[in-house]
C-alpha positions as CSV (number, residue, x, y, z in Angstrom):
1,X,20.1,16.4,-0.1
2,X,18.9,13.6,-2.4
3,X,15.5,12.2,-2.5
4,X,16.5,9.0,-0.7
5,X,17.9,11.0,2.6
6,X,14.9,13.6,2.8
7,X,12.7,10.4,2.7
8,X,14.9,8.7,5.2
9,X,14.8,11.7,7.4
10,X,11.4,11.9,7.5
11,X,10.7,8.4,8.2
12,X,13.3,8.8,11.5
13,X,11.4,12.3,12.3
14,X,13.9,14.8,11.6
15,X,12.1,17.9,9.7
16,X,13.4,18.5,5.8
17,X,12.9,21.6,4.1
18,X,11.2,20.0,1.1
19,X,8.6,17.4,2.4
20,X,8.8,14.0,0.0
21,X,5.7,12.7,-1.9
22,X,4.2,10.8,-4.6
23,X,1.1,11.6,-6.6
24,X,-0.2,8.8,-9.2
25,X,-3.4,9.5,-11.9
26,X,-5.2,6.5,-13.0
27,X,-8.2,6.4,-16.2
28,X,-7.6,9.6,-18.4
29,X,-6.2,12.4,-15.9
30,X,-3.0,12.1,-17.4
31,X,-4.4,12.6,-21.1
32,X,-6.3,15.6,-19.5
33,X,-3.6,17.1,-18.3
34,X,-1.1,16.7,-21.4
35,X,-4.2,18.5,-23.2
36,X,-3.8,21.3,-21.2
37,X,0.1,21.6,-21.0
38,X,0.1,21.0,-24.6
39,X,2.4,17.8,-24.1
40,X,4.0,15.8,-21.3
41,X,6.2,18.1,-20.2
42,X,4.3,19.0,-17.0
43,X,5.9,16.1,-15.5
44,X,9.4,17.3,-15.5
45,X,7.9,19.8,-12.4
46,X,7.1,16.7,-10.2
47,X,10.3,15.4,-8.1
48,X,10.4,11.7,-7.6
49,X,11.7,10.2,-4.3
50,X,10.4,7.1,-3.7
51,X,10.6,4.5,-6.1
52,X,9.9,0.6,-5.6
53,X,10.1,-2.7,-7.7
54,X,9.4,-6.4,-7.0
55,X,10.6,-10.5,-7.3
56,X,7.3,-11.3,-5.5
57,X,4.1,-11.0,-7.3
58,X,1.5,-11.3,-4.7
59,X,-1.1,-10.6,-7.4
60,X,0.0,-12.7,-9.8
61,X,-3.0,-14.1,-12.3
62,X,-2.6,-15.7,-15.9
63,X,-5.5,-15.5,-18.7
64,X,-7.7,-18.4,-19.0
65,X,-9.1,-19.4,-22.5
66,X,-12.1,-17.2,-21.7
67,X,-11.6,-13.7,-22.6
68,X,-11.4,-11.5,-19.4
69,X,-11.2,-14.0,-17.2
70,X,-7.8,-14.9,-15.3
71,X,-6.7,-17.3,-12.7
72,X,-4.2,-16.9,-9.6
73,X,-1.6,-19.8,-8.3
74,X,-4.2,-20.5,-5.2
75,X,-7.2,-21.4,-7.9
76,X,-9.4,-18.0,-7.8
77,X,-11.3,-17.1,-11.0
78,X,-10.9,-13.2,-11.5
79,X,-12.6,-11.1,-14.0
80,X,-10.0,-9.0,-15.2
81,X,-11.9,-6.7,-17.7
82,X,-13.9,-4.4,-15.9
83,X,-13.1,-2.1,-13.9
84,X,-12.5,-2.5,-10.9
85,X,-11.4,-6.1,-11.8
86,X,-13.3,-8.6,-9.1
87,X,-12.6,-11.8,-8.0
88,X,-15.6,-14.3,-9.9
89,X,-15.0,-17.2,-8.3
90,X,-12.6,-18.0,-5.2
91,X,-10.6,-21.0,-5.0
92,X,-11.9,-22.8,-1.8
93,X,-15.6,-23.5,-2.3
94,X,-15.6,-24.4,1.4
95,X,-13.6,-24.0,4.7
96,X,-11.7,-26.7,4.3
97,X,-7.8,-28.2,3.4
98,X,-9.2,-31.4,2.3
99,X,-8.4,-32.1,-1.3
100,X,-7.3,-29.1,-2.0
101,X,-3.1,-28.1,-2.7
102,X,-2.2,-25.4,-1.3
103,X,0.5,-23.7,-3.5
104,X,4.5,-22.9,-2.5
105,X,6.0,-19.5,-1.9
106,X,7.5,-20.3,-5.2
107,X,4.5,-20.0,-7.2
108,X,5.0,-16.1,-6.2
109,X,8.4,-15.6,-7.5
110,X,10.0,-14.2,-10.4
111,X,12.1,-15.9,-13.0
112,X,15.7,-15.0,-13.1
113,X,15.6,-12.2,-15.8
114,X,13.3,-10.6,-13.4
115,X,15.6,-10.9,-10.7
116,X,18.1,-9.6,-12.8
117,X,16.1,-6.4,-13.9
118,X,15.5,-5.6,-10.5
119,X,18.8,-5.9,-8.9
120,X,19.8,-3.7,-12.1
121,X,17.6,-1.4,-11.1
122,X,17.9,-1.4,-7.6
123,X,21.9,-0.7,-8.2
124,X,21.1,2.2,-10.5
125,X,19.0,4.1,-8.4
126,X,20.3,3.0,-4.5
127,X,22.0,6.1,-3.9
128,X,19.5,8.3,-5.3
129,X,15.8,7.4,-4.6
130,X,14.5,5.6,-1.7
131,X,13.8,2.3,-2.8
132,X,10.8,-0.6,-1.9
133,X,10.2,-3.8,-2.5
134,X,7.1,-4.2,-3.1
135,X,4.9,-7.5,-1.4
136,X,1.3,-6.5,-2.9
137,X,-1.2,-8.0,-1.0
138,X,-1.2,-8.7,2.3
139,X,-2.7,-12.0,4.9
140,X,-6.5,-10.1,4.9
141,X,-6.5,-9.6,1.3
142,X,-5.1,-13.2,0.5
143,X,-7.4,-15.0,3.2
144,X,-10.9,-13.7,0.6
145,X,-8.5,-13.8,-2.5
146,X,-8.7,-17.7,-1.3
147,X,-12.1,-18.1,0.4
148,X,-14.5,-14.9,-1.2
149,X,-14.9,-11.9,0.8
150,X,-18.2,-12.8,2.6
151,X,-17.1,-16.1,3.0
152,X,-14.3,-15.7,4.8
153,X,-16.1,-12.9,6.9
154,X,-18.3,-15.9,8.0
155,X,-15.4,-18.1,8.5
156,X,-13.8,-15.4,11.2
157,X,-16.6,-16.5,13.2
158,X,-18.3,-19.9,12.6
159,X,-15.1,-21.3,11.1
160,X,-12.3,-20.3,13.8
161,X,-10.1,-23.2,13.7
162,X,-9.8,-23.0,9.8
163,X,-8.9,-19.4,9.6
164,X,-6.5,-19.8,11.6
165,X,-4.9,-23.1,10.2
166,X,-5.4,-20.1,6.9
167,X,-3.5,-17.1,8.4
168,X,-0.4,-19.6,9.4
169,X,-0.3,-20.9,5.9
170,X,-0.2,-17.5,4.7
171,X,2.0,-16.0,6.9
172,X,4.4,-18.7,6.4
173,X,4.1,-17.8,2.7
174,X,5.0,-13.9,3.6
175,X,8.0,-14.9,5.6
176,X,9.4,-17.2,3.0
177,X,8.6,-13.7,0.4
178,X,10.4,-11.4,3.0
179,X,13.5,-13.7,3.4
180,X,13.3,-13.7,-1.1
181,X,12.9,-10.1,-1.3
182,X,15.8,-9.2,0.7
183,X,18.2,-11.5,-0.6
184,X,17.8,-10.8,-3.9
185,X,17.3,-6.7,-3.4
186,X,19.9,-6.0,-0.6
187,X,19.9,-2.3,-1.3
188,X,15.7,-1.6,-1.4
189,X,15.5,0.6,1.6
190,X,11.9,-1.0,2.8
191,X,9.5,-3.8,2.3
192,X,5.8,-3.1,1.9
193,X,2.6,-4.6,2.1
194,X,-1.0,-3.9,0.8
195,X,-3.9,-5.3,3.9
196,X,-7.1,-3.4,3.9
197,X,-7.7,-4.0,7.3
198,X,-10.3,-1.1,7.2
199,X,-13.4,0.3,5.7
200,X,-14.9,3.5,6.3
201,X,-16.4,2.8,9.8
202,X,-13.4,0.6,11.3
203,X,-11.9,-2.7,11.0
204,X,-13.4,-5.1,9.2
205,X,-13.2,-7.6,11.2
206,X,-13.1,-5.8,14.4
207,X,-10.3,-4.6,16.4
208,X,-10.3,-7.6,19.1
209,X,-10.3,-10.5,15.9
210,X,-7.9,-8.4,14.5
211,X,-5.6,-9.0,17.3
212,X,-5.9,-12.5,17.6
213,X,-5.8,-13.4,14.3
214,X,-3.2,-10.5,12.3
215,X,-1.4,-8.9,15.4
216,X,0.7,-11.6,16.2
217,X,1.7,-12.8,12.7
218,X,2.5,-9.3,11.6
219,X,4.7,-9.4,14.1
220,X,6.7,-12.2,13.0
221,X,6.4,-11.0,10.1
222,X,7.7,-7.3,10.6
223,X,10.3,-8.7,12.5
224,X,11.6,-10.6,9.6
225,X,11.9,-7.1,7.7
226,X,13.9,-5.2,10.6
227,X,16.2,-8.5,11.2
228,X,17.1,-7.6,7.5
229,X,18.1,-3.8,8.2
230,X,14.9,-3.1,6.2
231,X,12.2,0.1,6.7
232,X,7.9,-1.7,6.9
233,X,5.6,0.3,5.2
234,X,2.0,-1.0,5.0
235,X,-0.6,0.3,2.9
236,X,-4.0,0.5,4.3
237,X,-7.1,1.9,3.6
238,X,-10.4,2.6,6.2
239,X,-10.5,3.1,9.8
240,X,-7.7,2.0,11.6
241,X,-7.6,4.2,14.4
242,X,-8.5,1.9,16.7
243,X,-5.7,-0.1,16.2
244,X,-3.3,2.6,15.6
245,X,-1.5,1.2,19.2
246,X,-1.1,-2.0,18.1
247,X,0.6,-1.3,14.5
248,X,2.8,0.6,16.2
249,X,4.0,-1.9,18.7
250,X,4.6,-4.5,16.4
251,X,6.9,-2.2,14.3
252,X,5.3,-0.9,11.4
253,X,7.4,2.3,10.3
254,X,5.2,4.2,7.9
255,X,1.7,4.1,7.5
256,X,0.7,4.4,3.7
257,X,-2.9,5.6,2.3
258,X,-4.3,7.9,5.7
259,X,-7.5,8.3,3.9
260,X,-9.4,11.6,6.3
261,X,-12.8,10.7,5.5
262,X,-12.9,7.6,7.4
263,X,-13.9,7.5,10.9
264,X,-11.3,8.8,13.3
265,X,-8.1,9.2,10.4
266,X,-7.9,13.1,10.7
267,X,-4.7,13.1,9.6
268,X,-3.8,15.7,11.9
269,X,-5.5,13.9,15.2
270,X,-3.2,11.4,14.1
271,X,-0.3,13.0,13.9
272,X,-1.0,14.5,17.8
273,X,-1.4,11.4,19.0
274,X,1.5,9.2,17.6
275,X,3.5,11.5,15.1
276,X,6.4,11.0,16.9
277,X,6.3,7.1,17.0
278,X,5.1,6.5,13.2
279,X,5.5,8.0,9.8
280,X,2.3,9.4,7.9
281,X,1.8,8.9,3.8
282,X,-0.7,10.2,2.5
283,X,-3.8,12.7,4.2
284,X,-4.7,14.8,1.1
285,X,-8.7,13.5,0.9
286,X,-9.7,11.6,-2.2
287,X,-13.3,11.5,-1.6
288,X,-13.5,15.0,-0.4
289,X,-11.1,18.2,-1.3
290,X,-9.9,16.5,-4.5
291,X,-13.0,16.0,-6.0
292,X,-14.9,18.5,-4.3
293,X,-12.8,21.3,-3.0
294,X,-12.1,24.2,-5.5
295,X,-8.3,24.8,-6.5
296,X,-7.9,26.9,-4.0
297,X,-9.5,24.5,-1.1
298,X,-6.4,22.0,-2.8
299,X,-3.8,24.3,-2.3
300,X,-4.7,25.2,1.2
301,X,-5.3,22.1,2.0
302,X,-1.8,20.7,0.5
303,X,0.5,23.8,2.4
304,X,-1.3,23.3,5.8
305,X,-0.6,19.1,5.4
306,X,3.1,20.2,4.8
307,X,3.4,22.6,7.5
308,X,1.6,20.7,10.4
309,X,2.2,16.8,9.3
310,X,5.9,17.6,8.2
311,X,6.7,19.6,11.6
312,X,9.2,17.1,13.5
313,X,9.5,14.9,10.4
314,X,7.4,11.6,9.9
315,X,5.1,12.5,6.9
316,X,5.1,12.0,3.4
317,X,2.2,13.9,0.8
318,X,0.3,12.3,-0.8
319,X,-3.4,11.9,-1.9
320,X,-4.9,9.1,0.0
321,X,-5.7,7.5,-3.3
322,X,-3.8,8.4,-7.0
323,X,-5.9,10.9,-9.0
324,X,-9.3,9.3,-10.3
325,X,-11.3,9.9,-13.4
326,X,-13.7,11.9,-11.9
327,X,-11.1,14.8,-10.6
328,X,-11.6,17.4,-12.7
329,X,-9.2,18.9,-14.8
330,X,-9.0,22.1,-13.5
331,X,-8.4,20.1,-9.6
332,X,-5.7,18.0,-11.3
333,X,-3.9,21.3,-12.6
334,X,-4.3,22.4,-8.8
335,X,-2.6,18.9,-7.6
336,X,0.1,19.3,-9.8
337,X,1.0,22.4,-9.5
338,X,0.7,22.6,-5.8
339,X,2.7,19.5,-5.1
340,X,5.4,20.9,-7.6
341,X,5.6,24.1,-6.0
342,X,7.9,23.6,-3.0
């Protein structure tokens, strides 16, 4: 089987001998663990199935004439040079439409030699990997990319009217990027999004605001994906079991981040609950076993996700979050070697 079909059988439950995953490092993990190998070769043990690319950028931001500091197409001043880069200054100093232009779908796009590049490599790769398009960030994350996080927190409330002349502007925007994506990449396999929809404790914004103001417009928007003959896959981090239900019923296929130390997203609850009805990525704890868990925890912890989230298909490994700078070497080894030893 090639990496594209176990994927594929997974996502439509049907168990796979080898379960699928992705594992991604970030600050100097990667240097660590060429130290130890004595070169780059390590990687060569680590199977790729899923690939994505992209002629949307969501998250697109060009440099300003101040050193660090970029801004998007909708106005936002973002400070680009720290880490985690933050948004300085957002683009709507008040909850309103007056005087302000609110950019085209266009603004988003790529130029035709990006087009190009990805339908090149969306042909190469078709019949081997399972393929995304990627659309970044979703209508939550694009509503305080506009208005500033606490702002637009406030706005949910004292401002309801204007939030939701805001999520219609944007979700018009995400249908116009679906209906790009897919003509341009016929043969990417899914679409997926980035929404945070959750911290630690629940959603942010509460599951019944959440409902009214996300629920129905992810709908449309979802739709748009399947009318296409394409897979959804939303990223999300936090608490989200309360609104597991709803996700679900509005068509979202696979379920991408499944971070366990948030409230309620035991990734194994999960999967008795509504394994059969939704597809699983991630689960391996990035604020808890990875950091914390000797190498042994990491392996055990890795074969038991494999054997109880991949029984009946609908699960892909992964950590919930790629490797950070503060995994240890020795736990990266772990990682690696336990996700290429299958």
């Amino acid at each position: 089987m090639t990496p594209r079909e176990i994927v594929l059988d997974q996502i439509t439950h049907r168990e796979t001998d080898i379960i699928p995953y992705t594992l991604g490092f970030e600050g100097d993990v990667t240097d660590r663990l060429d130290a130890h190998y004595g070169g780059d070769q390590w990687h060569d043990g680590l199977q790729t199935f899923i690939k994505g690319t992209s002629v949307v950028n969501t998250m697109k931001k060009d440099p300003t004439d101040r050193e660090g500091y970029w801004v998007d197409p909708y106005g936002s001043l973002w400070r680009m040079d720290r880490r985690p880069f933050h948004l300085e200054s957002p683009a709507m100093a008040l909850p309103s439409f007056d005087d302000y232009q609110w950019p085209k779908p266009e603004a988003f796009f790529a130029d035709d030699a990006l087009i190009a590049e990805a339908r090149q490599f969306c042909e190469e790769e078709k019949d081997e990997f399972f393929l995304i398009g990627w659309l970044g960030w979703g209508l939550f994350e694009t509503s305080w990319n506009v208005r500033g996080f606490e702002n637009i927190l406030m706005d949910v409330v004292s401002e309801p009217d204007f939030v939701e002349e805001l999520m219609d502007r944007i979700t018009e925007q995400f249908l116009a990027y679906v209906d790009f994506t897919c003509r341009h990449l016929p043969d990417v396999h899914a679409i997926m999004f980035g929404d945070d929809w959750g911290d630690q404790r629940g959603v942010i914004v509460g599951p019944e605001r959440w409902r009214k103001l996300f629920k129905p417009r992810y709908a449309r928007i979802y739709d748009a994906v399947h009318a296409h003959g394409k897979l959804v896959i939303s990223h999300c981090c936090g608490s989200i079991q309360d609104i597991m239900p709803d996700v679900i019923e509005i068509g979202l296929d696979v379920l991408e981040s499944v971070q366990p130390e948030a409230r309620n997203m035991n990734p194994y609850d999960l999967k008795r609950k509504w394994g059969d009805e939704i597809t699983f990525w991630g689960g391996l704890g990035s604020q808890s076993t990875i950091p914390f868990g000797t190498p042994d925890d990491i392996r055990e912890e890795i074969e038991r996700l494999r054997q109880q989230m991949g029984k009946g298909g609908g699960y892909i490994l992964s950590p919930a979050k790629p490797l950070q700078p503060e995994t240890s070497t020795e736990n990266a080894i772990a990682v690696v070697e336990a996700f290429a030893d299958q």
